[in-house]
C-alpha positions as CSV (number, residue, x, y, z in Angstrom):
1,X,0.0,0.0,0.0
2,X,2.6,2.1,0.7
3,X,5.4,1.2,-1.8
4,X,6.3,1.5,-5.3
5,X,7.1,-1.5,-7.0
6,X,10.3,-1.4,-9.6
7,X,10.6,-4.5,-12.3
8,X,13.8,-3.8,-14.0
9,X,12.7,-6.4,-16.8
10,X,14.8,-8.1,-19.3
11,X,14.4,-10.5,-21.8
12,X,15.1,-14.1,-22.3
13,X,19.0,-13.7,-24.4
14,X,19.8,-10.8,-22.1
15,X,19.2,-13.1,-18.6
16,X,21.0,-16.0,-20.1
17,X,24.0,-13.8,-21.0
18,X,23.8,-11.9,-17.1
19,X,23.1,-15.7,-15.4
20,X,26.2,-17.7,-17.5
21,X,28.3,-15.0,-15.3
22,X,27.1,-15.4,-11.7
23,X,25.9,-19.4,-12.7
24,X,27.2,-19.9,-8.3
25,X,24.5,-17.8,-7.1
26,X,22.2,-19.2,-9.3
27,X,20.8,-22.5,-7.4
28,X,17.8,-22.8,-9.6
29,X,19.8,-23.0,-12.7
30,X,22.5,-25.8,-11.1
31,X,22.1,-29.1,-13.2
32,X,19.6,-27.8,-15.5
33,X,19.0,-26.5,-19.2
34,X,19.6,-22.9,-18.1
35,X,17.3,-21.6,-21.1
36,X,14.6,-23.8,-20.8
37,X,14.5,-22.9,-16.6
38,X,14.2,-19.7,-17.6
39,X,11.7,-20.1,-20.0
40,X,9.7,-21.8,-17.6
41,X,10.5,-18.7,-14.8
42,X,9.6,-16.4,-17.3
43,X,6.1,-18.0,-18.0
44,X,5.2,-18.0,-14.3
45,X,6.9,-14.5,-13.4
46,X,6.5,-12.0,-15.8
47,X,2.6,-11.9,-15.3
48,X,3.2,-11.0,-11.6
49,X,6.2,-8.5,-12.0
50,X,4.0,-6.9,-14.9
51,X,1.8,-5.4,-12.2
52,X,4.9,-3.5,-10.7
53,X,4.3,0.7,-10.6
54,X,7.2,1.5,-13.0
55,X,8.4,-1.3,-15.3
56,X,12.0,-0.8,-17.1
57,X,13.2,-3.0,-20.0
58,X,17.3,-2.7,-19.6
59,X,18.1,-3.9,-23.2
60,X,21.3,-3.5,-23.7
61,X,21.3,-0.1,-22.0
62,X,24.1,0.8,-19.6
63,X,23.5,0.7,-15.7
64,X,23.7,4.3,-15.5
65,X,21.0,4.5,-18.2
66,X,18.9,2.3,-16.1
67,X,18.9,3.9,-12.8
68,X,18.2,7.1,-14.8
69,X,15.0,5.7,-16.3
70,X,14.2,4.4,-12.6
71,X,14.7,7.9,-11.3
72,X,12.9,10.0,-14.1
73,X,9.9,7.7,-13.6
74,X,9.9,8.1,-10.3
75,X,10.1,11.6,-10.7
76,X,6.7,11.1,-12.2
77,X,5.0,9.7,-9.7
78,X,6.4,12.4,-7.4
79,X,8.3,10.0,-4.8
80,X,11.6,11.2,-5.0
């Protein structure tokens, strides 16, 4: 009720890339098809996080870039 909800969303090539990089802090993608687990995370998650207040796709953007889109929006939504 009294939060603001942030889904920093990315899609299915971009998490594979991030997850093959931090694969140890990863338990739910030990001993399995890494793509295919997060297929399946995808299907059940996405629905849920797409209710967040401010949803930003990172793409290829930068980190800085991202954290800037995070800000402006909430900017918007007068919060910061």
């Amino acid at each position: 009720e009294h939060a603001i909800t942030v889904w920093i969303k990315a899609d299915l090539d971009i998490l594979l890339d991030r997850v093959s990089q931090s694969i140890d802090t990863r338990p739910l993608l030990e001993n399995v098809d890494k793509k295919e687990m997060l297929e399946k995370l995808i299907s059940e998650r996405y629905p849920l996080y797409a209710q967040a207040d401010i949803v930003v796709s990172t793409d290829r953007k930068s980190q800085r870039n991202t954290v800037r889109e995070i800000l402006d929006a909430l900017e918007q939504i007068e919060v910061v």
